[in-house]
C-alpha positions as CSV (number, residue, x, y, z in Angstrom):
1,X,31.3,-147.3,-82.8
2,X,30.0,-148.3,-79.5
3,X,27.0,-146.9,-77.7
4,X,29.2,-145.7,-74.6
5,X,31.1,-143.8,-77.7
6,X,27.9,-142.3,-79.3
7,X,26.6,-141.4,-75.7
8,X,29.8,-139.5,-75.3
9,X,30.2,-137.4,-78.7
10,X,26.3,-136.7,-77.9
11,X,27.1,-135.3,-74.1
12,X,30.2,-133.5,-75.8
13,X,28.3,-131.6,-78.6
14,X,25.4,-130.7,-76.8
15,X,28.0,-129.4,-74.2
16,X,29.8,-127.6,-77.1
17,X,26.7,-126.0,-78.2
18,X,25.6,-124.8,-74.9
19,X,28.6,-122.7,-74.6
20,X,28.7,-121.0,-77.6
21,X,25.2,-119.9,-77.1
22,X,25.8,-119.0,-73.9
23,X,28.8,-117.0,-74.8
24,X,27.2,-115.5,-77.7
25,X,24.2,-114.4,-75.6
26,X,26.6,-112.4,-72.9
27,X,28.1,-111.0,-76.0
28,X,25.0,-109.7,-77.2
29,X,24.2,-108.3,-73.6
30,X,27.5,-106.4,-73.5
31,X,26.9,-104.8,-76.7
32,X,23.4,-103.7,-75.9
33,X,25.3,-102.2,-72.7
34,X,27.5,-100.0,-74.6
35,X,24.8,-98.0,-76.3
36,X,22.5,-95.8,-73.9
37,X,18.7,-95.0,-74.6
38,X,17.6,-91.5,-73.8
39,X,14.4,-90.2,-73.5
40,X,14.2,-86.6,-73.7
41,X,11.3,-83.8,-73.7
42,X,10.3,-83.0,-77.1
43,X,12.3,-79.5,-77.1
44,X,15.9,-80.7,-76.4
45,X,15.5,-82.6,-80.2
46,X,18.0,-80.3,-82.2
47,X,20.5,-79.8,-80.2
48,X,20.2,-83.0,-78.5
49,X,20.9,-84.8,-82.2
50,X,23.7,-82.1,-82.4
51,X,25.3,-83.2,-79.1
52,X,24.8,-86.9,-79.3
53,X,27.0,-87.0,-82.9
54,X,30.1,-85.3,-80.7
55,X,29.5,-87.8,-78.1
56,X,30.7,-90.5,-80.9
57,X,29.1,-93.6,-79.7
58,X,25.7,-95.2,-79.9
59,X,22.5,-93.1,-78.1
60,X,18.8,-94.0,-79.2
61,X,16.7,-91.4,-78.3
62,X,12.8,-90.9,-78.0
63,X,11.5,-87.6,-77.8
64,X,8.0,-86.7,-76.6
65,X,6.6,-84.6,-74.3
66,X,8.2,-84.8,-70.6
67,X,4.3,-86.2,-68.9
68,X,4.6,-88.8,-71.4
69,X,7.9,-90.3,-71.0
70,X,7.8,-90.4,-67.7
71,X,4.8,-92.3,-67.9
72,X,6.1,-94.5,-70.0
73,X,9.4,-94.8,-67.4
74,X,7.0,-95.7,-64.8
75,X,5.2,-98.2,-66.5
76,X,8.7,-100.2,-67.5
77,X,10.2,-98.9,-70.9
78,X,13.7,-99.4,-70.8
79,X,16.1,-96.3,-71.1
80,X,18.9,-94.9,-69.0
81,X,18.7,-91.6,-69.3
82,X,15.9,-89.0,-68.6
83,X,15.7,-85.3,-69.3
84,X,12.4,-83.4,-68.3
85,X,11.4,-80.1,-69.7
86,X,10.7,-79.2,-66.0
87,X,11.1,-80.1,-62.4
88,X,7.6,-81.7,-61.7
89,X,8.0,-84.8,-63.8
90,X,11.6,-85.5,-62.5
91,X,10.2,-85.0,-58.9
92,X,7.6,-88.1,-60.3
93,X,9.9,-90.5,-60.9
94,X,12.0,-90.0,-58.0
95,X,9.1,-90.2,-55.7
96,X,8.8,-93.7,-57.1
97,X,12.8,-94.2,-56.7
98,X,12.7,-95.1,-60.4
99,X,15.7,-92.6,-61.1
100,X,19.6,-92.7,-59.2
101,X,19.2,-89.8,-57.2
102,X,22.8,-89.1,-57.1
103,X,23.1,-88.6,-61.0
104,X,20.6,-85.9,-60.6
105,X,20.9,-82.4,-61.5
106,X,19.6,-79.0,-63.3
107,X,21.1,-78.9,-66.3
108,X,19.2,-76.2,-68.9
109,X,17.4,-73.0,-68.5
110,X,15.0,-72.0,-71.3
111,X,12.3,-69.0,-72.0
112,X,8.7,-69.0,-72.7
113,X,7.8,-66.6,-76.5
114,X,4.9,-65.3,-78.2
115,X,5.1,-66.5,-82.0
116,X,3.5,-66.0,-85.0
117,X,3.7,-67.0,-88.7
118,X,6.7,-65.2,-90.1
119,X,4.8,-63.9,-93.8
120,X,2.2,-62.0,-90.4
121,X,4.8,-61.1,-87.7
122,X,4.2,-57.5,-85.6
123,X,5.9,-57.0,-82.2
124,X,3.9,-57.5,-79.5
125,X,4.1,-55.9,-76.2
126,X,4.3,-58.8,-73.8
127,X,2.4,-56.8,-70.3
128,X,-0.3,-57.2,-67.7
129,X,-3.3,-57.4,-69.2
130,X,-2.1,-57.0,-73.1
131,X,-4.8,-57.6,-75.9
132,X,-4.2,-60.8,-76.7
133,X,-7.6,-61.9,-77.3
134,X,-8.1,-59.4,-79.8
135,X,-4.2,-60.2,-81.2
136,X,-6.0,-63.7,-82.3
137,X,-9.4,-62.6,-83.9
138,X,-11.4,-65.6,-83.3
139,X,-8.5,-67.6,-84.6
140,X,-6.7,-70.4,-81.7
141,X,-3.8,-70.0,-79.6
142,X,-0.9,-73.1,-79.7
143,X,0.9,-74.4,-76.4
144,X,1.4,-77.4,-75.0
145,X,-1.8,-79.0,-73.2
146,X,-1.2,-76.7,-70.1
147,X,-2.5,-79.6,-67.9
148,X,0.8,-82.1,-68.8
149,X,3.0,-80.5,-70.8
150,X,6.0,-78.4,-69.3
151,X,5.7,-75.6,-72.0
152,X,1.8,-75.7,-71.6
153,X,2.3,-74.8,-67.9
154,X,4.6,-72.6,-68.0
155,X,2.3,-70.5,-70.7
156,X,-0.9,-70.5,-68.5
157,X,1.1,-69.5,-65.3
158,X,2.4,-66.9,-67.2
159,X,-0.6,-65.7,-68.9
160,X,-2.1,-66.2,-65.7
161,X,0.4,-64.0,-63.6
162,X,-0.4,-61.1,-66.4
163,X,-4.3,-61.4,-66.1
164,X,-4.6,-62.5,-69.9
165,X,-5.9,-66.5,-69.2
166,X,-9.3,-66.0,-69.0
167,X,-9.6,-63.8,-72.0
168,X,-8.1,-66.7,-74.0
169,X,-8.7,-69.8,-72.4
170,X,-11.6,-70.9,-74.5
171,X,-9.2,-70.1,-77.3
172,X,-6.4,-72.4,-76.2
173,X,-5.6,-75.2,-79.4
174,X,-3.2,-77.3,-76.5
175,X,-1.2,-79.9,-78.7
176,X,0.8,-83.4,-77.2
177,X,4.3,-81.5,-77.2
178,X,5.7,-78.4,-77.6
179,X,6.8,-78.9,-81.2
180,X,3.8,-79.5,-82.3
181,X,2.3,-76.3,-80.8
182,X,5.1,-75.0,-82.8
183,X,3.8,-76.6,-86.2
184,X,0.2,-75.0,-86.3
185,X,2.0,-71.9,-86.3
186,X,4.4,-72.6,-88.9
187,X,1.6,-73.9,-91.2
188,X,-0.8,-70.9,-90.7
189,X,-3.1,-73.1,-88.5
190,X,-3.3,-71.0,-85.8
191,X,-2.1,-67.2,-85.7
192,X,0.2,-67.2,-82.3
193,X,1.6,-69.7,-80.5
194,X,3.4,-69.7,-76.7
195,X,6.7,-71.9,-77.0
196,X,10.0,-72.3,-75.7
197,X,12.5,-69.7,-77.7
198,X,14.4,-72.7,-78.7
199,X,11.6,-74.4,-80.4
200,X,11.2,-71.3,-82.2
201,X,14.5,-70.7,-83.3
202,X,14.5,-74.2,-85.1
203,X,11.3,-73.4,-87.8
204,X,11.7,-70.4,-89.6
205,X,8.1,-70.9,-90.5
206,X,8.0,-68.4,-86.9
207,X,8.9,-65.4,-86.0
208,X,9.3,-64.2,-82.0
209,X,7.0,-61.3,-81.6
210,X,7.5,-61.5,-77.8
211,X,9.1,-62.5,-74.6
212,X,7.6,-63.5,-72.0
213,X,8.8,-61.9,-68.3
214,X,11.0,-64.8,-66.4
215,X,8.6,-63.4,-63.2
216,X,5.8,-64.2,-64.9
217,X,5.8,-67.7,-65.1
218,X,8.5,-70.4,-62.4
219,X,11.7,-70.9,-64.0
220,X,12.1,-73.2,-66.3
221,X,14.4,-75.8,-65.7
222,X,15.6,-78.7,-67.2
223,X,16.3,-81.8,-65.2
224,X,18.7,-84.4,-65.6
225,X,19.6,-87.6,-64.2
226,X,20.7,-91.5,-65.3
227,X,17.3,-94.1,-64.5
228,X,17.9,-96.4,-61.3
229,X,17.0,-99.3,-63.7
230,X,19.3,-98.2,-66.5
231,X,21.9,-101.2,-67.3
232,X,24.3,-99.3,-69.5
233,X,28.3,-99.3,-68.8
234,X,28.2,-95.7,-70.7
235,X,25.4,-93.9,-69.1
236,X,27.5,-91.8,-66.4
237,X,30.5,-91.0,-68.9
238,X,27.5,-89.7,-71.3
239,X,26.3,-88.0,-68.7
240,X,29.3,-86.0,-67.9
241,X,29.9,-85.5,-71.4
242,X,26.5,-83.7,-72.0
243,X,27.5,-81.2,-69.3
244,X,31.1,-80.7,-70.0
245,X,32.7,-77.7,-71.3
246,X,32.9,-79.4,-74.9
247,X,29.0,-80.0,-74.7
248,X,27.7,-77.0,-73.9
249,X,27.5,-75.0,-77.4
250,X,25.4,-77.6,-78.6
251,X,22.6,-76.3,-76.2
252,X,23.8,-72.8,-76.2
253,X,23.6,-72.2,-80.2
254,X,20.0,-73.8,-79.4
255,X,18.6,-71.1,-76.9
256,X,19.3,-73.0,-73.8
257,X,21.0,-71.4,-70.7
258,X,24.1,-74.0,-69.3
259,X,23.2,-74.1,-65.4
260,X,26.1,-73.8,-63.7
């Protein structure tokens, strides 16, 4: 065989090879495409996983609490859709134009309750200025960290509103995320806890021994919308599916109020 020959069977393969990585590369891209990574506040987790089964194709999702996923948004982790526990933490990313502002809407209502331990459950009368200090008897009081987390904030306005903070705000136990302000309760760790009613319908290691009053605290509000950034082909069409008609007893059975 020549060298001219050699030469050309060497340009040939190497060309060869070069397309069939390339092609299998856009391949790979296109697949990664067709799944869509959500991160979602901590709350949304049960009826979320009920929800994203229905939807029949392929949705990662991180839960946390809203402040920290939007952090992590902000500082570059890849997902294409967000969903915030309230309006503050959307309002952050959009401010930085890291969400599309046309996929965004309210989506879910929720309520703020009183639980405790189900084996030591009394009702409580949920009122300005009710004896909650002496409900806890030296013991701690779960919610979310009220300076980051959605639920946490929503507690101390409320509690605030009804001129019961003070009296308990050296009692305060304020945990990452909603859920696990939920858990001390369940295990006997602490002897109430202030969480979203969905939350507490999941662990029937708690009983709700009271409401709070929807005036007592701002609404809370759920946030939706699909990350400017976000590179999936099935992000809008999973996104209409989470607030269609089929969609909407997932969240209902939950607790959650469908904003229409």
């Amino acid at each position: 065989m020549t060298t001219e020959k050699r030469s050309w069977k060497r340009i040939f393969f190497a060309f060869a090879v070069g397309v069939f990585v390339s092609g299998a590369g856009l391949h790979g891209s296109a697949l990664a495409q067709d799944k869509v990574t959500v991160f979602a506040a901590a709350s949304m987790k049960n009826a979320l996983d009920n929800a994203n089964k229905a939807f029949g194709k392929q949705v990662t999702v991180s839960y946390a609490a809203s402040s920290a996923l939007a952090k992590q948004i902000e500082a570059g982790a890849p997902a294409d859709i967000f969903i915030s526990a309230d309006i503050d933490w959307m309002n952050y990313l959009s401010d930085r134009k890291l969400i599309k502002q046309e996929s965004r809407s309210n989506w879910l209502g929720n309520r703020i309750v009183l639980v405790a331990p189900s084996d030591n459950a009394k009702p409580v009368d949920i009122k300005p200025g009710f004896g909650l200090a002496g409900l806890l008897s030296g013991g701690r009081l779960a919610m979310g960290a009220p300076d980051s987390v959605p639920a946490g904030k929503y507690a101390k306005a409320a509690l605030e509103k009804l001129d019961v903070w003070r009296s308990v705000e050296k009692s305060i136990a304020g945990a990452e995320t909603v859920r696990a302000a939920l858990a001390f309760v369940s295990r006997g760790e602490a002897p109430y806890g202030i969480v979203y009613q969905t939350d507490a319908a999941a662990d029937p290691g708690v009983t709700v021994v009271g409401t709070f009053p929807e005036d007592s605290h701002p609404p809370i509000i759920y946030p939706i919308a699909i990350l400017a950034n976000s590179k999936s082909a099935e992000a809008f069409a999973y996104l209409d599916f989470l607030k269609s008609a089929e969609a909407a007893p997932f969240f209902e059975k939950e607790g959650f109020a469908v904003l229409k």
